[in-house]
Structure formats: structure tokens, C-alpha cells
C-alpha positions as CSV (number, residue, x, y, z in Angstrom):
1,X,25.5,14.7,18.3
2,X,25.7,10.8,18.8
3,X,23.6,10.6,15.7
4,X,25.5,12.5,13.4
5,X,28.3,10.8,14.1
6,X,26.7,7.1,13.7
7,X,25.3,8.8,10.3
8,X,28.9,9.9,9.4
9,X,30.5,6.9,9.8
10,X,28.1,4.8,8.1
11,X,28.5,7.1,4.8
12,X,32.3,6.1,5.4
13,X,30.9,2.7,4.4
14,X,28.0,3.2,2.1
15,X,29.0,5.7,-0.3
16,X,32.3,3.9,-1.3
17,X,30.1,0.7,-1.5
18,X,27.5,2.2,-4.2
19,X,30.6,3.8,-6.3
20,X,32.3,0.8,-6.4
21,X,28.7,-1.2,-7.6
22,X,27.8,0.6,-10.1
23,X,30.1,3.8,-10.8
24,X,28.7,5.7,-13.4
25,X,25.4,5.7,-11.5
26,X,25.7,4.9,-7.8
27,X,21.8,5.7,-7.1
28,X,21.3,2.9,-10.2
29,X,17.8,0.9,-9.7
30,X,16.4,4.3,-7.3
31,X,13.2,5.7,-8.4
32,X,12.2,9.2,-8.0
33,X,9.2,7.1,-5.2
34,X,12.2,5.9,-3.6
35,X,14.9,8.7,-3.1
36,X,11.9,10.6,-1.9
37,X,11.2,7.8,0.7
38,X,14.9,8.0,1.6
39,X,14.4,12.0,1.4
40,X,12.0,12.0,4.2
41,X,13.1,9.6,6.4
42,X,16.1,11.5,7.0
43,X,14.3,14.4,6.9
44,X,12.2,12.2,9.7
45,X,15.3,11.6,11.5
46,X,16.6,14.8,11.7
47,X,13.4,16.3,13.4
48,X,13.2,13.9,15.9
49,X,16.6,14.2,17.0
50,X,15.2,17.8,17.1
51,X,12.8,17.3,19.4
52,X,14.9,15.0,21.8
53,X,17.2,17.5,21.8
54,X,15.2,21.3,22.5
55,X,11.6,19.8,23.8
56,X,11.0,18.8,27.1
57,X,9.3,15.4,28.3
58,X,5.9,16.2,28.0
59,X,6.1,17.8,24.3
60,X,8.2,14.5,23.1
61,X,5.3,12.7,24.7
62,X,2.9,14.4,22.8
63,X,4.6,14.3,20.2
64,X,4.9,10.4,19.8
65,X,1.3,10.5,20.4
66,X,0.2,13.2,17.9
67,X,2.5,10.9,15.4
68,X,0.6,7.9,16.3
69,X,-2.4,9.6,15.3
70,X,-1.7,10.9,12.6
71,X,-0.4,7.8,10.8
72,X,-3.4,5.7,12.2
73,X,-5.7,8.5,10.5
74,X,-3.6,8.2,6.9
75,X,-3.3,4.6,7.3
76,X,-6.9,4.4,7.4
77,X,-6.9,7.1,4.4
78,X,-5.0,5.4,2.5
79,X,-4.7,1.5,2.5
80,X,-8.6,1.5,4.3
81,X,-7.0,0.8,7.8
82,X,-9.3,0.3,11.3
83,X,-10.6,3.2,12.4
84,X,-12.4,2.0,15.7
85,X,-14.3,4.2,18.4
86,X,-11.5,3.4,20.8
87,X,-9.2,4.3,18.1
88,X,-11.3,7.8,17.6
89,X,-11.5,8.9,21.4
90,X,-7.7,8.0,21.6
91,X,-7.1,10.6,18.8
92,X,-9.6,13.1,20.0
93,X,-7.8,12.9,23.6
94,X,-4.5,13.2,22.1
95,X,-5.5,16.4,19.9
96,X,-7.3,18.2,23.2
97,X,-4.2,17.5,25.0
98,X,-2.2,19.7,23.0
99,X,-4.3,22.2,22.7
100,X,-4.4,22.1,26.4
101,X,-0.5,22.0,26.7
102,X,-0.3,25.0,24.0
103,X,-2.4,27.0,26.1
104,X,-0.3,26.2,29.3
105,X,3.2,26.3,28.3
């Protein structure tokens, strides 16, 4: 709820800002890249409110974790990030945790 008002009221200020710069085109300078970026990080910010909302301490837990993961593995994909053996038993004890926690709750 606190979030959606904090996103509310920072529209109040934002929207009337990009009319007023350009006001034929208020997205003016955005590339399809970027209003996806934008696109998901609401998206982003919308499930984790999600989650702090409906799961309970250990699922947000995991979850943080599982995100950690998951970026480190397409960080390495993708700009040839570390990809350590400390790095790789972290990740493999974060993935049998939640299958562990799936079969339990």
C-alpha cells in the first residue's frame, strides 16, 4: 500500500514534468531498449511488493537468494562475469534449498 502511494505521488510530479518538456512527445529520446527497461523494473517492483506482502520470512529469503543467483549466473552469461567454485556451491545450495522448502511447505 505504502508503495503505491509513494508511486502515485511521484507521477503527480513526473508526468506534468515530461508534458511540459517536450509535449507532443513526452517519452521523446526513449528507445524501445529503454521503455522495456522501465517496463520491467516496475514489473520488478510490483512482484516484490508481492512477495513482501503474501510470502512468509523464509520464502522472501529464498527468494532474495534465488535472485542472487540467478543474476550472478546471467551476469556471467552475458558480460563473462566470475563464476567461482564458491560462487557454484552457493548457487547449488540455494537451488536444493528450495526444493527442500517446496517439499515441506
Amino acid at each position: 500500500d505504502r508503495n503505491l502511494q509513494l508511486a502515485f505521488y511521484s507521477m503527480l510530479i513526473y508526468i506534468p514534468w515530461a508534458v511540459i518538456d517536450h509535449p507532443n512527445n513526452p517519452f521523446h529520446g526513449w528507445s524501445s531498449v529503454t521503455v522495456l527497461v522501465a517496463f520491467f523494473g516496475a514489473l520488478g517492483g510490483i512482484l516484490v511488493a508481492l512477495v513482501i506482502k503474501y510470502a512468509d520470512g523464509v520464502a522472501k529469503n529464498l527468494a532474495t537468494a534465488s535472485s542472487i543467483v540467478i543474476t550472478t549466473a546471467v551476469s556471467h552469461a552475458l558480460f563473462n562475469g566470475p563464476m567461482t567454485s564458491s560462487i557454484l556451491i552457493g548457487s547449488l545450495v540455494v537451488v536444493i534449498s528450495g526444493f527442500n522448502y517446496q517439499n515441506v511447505a
